[in-house]
C-alpha positions as a Markdown table, in Angstrom:
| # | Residue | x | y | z |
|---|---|---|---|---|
| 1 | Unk | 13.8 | 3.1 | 5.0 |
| 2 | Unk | 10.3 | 3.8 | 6.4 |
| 3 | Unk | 8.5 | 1.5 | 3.8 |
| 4 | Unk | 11.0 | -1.2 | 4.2 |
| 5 | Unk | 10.3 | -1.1 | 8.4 |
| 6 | Unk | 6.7 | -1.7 | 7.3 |
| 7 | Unk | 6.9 | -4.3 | 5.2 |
| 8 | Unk | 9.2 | -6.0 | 7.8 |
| 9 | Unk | 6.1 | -5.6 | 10.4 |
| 10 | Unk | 3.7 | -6.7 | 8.1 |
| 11 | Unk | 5.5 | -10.1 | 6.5 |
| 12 | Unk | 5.9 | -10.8 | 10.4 |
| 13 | Unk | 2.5 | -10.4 | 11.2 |
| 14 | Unk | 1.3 | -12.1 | 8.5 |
| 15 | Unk | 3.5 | -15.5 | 9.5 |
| 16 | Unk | 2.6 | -15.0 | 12.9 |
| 17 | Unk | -1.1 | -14.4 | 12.5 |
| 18 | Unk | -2.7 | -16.8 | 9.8 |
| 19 | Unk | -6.3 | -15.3 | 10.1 |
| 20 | Unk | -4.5 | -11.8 | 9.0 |
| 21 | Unk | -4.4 | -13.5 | 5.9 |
| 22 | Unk | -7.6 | -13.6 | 5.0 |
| 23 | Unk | -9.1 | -11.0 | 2.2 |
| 24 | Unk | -11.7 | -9.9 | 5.0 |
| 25 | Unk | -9.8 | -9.7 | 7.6 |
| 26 | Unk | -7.0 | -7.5 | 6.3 |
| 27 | Unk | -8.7 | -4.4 | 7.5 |
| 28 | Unk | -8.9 | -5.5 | 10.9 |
| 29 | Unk | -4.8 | -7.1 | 11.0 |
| 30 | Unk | -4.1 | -3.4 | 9.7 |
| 31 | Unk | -5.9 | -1.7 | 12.4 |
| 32 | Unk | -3.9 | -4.0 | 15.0 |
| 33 | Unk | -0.2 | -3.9 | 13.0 |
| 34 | Unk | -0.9 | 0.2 | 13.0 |
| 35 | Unk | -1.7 | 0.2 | 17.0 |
| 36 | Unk | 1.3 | -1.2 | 18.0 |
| 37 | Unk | 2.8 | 2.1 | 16.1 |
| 38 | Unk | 0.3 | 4.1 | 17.7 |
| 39 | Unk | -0.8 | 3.6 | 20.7 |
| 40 | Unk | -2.7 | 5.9 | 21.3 |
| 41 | Unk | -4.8 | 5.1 | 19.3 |
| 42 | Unk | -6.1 | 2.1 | 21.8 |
| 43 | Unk | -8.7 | 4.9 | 23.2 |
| 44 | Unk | -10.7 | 4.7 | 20.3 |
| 45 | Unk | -13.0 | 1.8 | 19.8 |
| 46 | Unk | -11.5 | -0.5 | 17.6 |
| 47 | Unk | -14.2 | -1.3 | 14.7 |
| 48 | Unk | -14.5 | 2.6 | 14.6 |
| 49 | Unk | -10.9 | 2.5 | 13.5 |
| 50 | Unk | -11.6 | -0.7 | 11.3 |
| 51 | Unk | -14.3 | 1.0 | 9.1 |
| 52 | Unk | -12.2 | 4.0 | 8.9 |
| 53 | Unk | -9.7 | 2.1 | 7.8 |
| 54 | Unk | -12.2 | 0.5 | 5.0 |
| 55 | Unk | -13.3 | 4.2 | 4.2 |
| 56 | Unk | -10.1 | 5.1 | 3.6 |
| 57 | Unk | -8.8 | 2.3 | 1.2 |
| 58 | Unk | -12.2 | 3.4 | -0.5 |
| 59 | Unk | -11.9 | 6.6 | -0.9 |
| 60 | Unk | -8.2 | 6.2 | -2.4 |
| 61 | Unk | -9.7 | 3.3 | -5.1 |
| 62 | Unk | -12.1 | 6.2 | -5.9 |
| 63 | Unk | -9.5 | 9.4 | -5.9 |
| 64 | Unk | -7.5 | 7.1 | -8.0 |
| 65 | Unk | -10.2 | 5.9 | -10.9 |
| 66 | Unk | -11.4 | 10.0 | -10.6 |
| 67 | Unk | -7.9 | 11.3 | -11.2 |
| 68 | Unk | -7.2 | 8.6 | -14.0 |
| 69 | Unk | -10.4 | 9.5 | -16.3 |
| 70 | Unk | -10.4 | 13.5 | -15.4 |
| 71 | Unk | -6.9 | 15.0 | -16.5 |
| 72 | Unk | -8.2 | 18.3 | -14.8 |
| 73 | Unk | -9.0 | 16.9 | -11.5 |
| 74 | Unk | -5.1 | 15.5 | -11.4 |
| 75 | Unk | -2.6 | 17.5 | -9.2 |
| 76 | Unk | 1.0 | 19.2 | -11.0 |
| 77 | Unk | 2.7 | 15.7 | -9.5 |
| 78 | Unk | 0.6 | 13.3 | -11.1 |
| 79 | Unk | 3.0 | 12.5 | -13.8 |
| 80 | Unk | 5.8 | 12.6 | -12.1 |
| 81 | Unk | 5.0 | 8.9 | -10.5 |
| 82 | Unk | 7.0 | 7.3 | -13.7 |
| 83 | Unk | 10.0 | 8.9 | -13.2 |
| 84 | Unk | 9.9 | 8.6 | -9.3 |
| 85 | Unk | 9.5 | 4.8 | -9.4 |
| 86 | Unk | 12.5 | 4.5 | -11.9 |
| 87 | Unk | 14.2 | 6.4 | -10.1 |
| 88 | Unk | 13.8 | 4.4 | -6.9 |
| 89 | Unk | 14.0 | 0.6 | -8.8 |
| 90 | Unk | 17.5 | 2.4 | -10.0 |
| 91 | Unk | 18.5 | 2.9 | -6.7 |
| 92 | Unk | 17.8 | -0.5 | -5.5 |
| 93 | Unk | 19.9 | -2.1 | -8.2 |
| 94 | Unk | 17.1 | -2.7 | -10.5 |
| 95 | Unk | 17.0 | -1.6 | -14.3 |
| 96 | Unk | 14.1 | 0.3 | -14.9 |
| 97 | Unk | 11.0 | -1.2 | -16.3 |
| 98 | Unk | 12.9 | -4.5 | -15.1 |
| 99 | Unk | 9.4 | -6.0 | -14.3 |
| 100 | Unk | 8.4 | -6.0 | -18.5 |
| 101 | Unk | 11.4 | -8.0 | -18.6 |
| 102 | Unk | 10.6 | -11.1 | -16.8 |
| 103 | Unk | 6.5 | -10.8 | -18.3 |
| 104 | Unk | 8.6 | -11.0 | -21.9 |
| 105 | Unk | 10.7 | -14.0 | -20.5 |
| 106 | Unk | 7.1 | -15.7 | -18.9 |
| 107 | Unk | 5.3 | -15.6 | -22.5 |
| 108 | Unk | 8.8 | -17.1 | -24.1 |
């Protein structure tokens, strides 16, 4: 329920802020969607809490291509991600794997 709460906040702020939509802005429309959450936050300066947000998104790109090309670097849930995401399009009513479906049906 958590993940579908955000994605309510963000599709809102997205139609009600049109420069959020920019590719270089998106950092900044986080920052400002994620201090409404918390607001305490508001005592640090906010283009500290921009590049920090930059940092992070990446550091993940990198943890991700690292963890990808080094099996040994991976942790014991790494595989499990598969299962997990069936798991949840199963109980959202979709058939797993439903999204190979409709690329099949696009090159038809």
């Amino acid at each position: 329920m958590k993940n579908k709460f955000m994605k309510e906040k963000v599709l809102e702020y997205l139609k009600n802020e049109p420069r959020s939509r920019e590719r270089s802005l998106h950092q900044r429309a986080m920052v400002n969607l994620l201090l409404k959450k918390y607001p305490e936050l508001k005592t640090i300066e906010k283009e500290m809490l921009i590049n920090f947000a930059k940092d992070f998104e990446t550091c993940t790109r990198a943890w991700r291509h690292i963890t990808e090309n080094n099996e040994s670097l991976r942790g014991n849930d790494y595989n499990d991600k598969k299962a997990l995401v069936q798991a949840k399009q199963i109980e959202l009513g979709y058939r797993p794997n439903y999204h190979n479906d409709i690329k099949k049906l696009a090159q038809l």
